[in-house]
N, C-alpha and C positions, 0 to 999 in steps of 0.2 A: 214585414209587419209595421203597419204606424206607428210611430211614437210616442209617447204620451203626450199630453197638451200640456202644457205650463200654463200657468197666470197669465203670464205675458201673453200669450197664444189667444188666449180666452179674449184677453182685453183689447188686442187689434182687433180680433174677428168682432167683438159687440161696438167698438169704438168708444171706447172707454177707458180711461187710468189705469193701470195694475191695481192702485190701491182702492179705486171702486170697487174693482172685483174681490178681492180681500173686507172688505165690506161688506159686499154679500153674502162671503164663504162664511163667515164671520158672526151672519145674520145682526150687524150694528147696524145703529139708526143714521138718517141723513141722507137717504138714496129715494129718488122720486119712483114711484110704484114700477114705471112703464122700463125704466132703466133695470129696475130691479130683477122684475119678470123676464126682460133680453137677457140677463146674462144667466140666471137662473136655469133657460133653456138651453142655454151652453154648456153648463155647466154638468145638466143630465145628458144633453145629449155625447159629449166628450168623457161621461164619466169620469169625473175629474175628481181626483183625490188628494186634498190638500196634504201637501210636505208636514206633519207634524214637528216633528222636529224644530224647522224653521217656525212655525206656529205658537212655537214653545219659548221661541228666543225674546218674540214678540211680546207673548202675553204675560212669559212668565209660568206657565202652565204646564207640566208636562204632561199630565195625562195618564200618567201609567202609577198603578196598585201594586206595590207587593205585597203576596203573599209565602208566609215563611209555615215551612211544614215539616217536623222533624225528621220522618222518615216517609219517602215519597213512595217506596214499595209496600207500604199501609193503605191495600187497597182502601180502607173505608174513609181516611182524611184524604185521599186522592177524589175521590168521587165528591165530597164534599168541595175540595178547591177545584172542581171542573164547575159547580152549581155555579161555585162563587165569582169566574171568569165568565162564564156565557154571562151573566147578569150584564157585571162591568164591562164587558167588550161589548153588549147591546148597547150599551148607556154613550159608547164614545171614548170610553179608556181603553189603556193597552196594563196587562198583568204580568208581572215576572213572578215566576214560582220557582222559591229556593230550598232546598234542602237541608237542613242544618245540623245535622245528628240529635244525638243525645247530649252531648256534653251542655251543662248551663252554661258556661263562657264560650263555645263556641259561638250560641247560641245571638250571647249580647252581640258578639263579633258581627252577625249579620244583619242585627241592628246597623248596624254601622255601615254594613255594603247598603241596605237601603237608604241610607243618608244622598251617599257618594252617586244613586241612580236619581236622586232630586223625585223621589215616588212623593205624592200628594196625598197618597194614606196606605193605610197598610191594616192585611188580615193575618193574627196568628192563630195555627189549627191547631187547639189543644192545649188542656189545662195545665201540661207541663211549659210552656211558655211563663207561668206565672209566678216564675222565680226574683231572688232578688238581681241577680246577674242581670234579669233583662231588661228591671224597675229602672236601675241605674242608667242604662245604656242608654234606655227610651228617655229619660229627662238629659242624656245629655245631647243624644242626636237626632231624637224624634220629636221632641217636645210640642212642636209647632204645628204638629198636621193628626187629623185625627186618626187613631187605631184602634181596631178592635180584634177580641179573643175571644175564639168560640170553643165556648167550656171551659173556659177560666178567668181570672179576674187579675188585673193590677188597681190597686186605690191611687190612680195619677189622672187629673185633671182631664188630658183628652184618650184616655181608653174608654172604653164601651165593652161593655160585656153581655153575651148572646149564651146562656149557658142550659144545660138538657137536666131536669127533676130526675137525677138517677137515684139519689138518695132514698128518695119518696119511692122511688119505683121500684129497688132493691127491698123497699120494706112491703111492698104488694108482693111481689114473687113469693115473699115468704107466708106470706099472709094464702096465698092461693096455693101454695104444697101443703100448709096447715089444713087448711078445707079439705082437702086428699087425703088426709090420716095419714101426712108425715110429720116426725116427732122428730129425727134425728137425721136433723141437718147438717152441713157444711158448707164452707164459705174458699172457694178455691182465690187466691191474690194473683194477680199478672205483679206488673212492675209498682213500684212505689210514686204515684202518681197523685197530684190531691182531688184528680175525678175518679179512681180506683179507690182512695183512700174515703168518698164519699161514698162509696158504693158500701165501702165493708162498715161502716156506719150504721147506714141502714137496715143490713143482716144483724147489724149487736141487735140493733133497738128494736127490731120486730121479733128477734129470739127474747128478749127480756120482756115483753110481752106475754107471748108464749109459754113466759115461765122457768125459762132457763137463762141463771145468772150468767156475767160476761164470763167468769173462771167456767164455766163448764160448758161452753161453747167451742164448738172446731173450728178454728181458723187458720187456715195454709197460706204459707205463699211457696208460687213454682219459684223455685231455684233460677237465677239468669248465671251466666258468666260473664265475669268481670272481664268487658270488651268496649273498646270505645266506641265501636259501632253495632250494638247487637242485632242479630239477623230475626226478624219476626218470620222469617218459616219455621225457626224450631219453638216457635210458641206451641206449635201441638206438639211436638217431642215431648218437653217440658210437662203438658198438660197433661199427656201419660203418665209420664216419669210419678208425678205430682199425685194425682191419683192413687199410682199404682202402693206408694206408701203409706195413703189416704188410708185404705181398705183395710193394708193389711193392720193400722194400726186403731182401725176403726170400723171393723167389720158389720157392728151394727147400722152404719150408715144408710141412712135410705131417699134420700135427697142431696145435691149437691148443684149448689151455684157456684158458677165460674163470672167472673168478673169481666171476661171477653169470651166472643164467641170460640174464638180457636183455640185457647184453653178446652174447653169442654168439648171440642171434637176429639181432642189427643184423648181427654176423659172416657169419651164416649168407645175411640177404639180399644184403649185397655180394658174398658169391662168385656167389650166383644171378644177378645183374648183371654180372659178370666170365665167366660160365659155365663155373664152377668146379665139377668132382663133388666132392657128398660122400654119403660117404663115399670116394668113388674117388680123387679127390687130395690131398682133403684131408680128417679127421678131425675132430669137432669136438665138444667136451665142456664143460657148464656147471656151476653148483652151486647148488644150491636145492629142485633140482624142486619147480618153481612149474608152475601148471598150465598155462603161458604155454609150456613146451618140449613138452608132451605137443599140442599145438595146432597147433603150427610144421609145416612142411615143410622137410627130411624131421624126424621126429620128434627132437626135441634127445635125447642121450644124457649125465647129470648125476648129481653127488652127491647123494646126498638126505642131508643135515644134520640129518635128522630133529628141524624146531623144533618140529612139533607134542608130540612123545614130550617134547625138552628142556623145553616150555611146562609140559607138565603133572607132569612131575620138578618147574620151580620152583614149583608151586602146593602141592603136597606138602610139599616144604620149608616153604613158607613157612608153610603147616597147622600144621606138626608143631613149629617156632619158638615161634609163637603161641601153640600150648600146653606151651611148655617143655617140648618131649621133648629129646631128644641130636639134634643133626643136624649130618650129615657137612657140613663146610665148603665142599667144592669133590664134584662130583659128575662124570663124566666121559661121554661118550654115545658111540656107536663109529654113524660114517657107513656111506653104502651105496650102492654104485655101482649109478643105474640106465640100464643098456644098451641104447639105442634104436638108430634107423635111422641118424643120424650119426654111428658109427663103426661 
């Protein structure tokens, strides 16, 4: 098998400098058209792929994005940081995608590994990013290049924020089991999150609408265990478990939003074990649509947070940063109720 070509290679075979050819790769100015075009043709025809790396020594540039994403077995922020790599890899970067738990100071911690990779900007998946642990870290190791957070916010100079109307959208859901002739609702909590914690917002203030003060409102949170690394498969354990005390301690229930989709699948199977209708006793609504509610029996009915749309609003951003255009600080995405067989 051949070789690869080098620079050098290229630059005997056109009769040219190395550093012509680095000029052209380069697309800089000072190269007379006919020169340009010969090495051009070399250059496809050898498939030649310039050393980044070495590229990087030169310019200063390295080329490559991180992104940081708590928990990488989350399918639905995984999918979102695939959106956000095919983007940036079309564009000419290379991506590193890191893991970083739950812990806040882990978290800053890897702040600081993307310092040590010389990344040129960086995406964080998820409104838990937006602690103070990470504020601090980012003005002391990231200060200089821009970042952005999808679904959440830091108020520091070069973050950008891409974030999904769940708020707004929590309070349609309610608004559309109301329309249903449901009266008695509930508000199932995953983790303590401030886009979780937006969502259970939106359920107060669409119940107090409705007419029911905050004290005489049901609002749960699933139980997690104190784990430094918690496992999101037992989010439907959990969303059983959760449920299952819901019921008993709240029998009149006839609607219940879960705050993520696989919450309300564990939901969904403990009524199936109870032999519970749903829709017919009970109504049941997630948020994500993840492809995990389209799957379920009966089919979950869920916000869609549209992260893939938010995903690639922050690659844009972060595009448009990179090259010092103007870009809006805070960007805002409007959610969308999708209507299945559970309610």
């Amino acid at each position: 098998m051949e070789s690869a070509k080098t620079i050098y290679d290229i630059a005997k075979e056109a009769g040219v400098s190395a550093s012509t050819v680095s000029r052209v790769v380069n697309n800089k100015p000072g190269i007379n058209e006919k020169t340009r075009k010969k090495v051009q043709q070399l250059l496809e025809k050898y498939n030649y792929i310039p050393n980044e790396a070495a590229r990087g020594l030169v310019t200063q540039s390295s080329r490559i994005i991180g992104i940081l994403i708590e928990d990488i077995r989350v399918f639905h922020h995984t999918e979102s940081a695939y959106v956000i790599e095919q983007e940036m890899t079309r564009l000419g970067y290379t991506c590193i995608t890191l893991s970083t738990g739950p812990d806040p100071k882990k978290k800053a911690e890897y702040i600081r590994h993307l310092e040590q990779r010389r990344v040129e900007g960086a995406i964080l998946m998820g409104s838990m990013f937006g602690s103070s642990e990470v504020e601090a870290s980012i003005r002391e190791h990231l200060s200089g290049i821009p970042i952005v957070i999808v679904n959440g916010y830091l108020d520091l100079p070069n973050v950008y924020s891409v974030l999904a109307d769940e708020e707004r959208g929590i309070e349609e859901c309610v608004e559309l089991l109301a329309r249903k002739g449901r009266r008695n609702m509930a508000f199932v909590l995953d983790l303590e999150t401030p886009s979780n914690n937006k969502k259970k917002r939106g359920f107060m203030t669409a119940m107090m609408r409705q007419g029911i003060p905050q004290e005489q409102q049901l609002l749960y949170r699933a139980d997690e265990e104190e784990a430094s690394f918690p496992d999101p498969h037992n989010t439907i354990r959990r969303g059983a478990e959760i449920t299952k005390r819901l019921l008993r301690e709240n029998p009149q229930v006839d609607a219940i939003v879960y705050s993520v989709d696989m919450l309300a699948i564990g939901g969904l199977q403990e009524m199936e074990r109870q032999g519970i209708a749903v829709p017919g006793q009970i109504a049941v609504m997630g948020v994500d649509n993840t492809i995990y509610g389209e799957i379920c029996k009966p089919q979950l009915s869920t916000l869609d947070n549209k992260l893939v749309e938010v995903s690639r609003n922050a690659s844009g951003i972060l595009l448009n940063a990179l090259e010092k255009k103007v870009v809006s600080k805070r960007m805002m995405v409007c959610t969308e109720i999708i209507e299945r067989e559970s309610t």
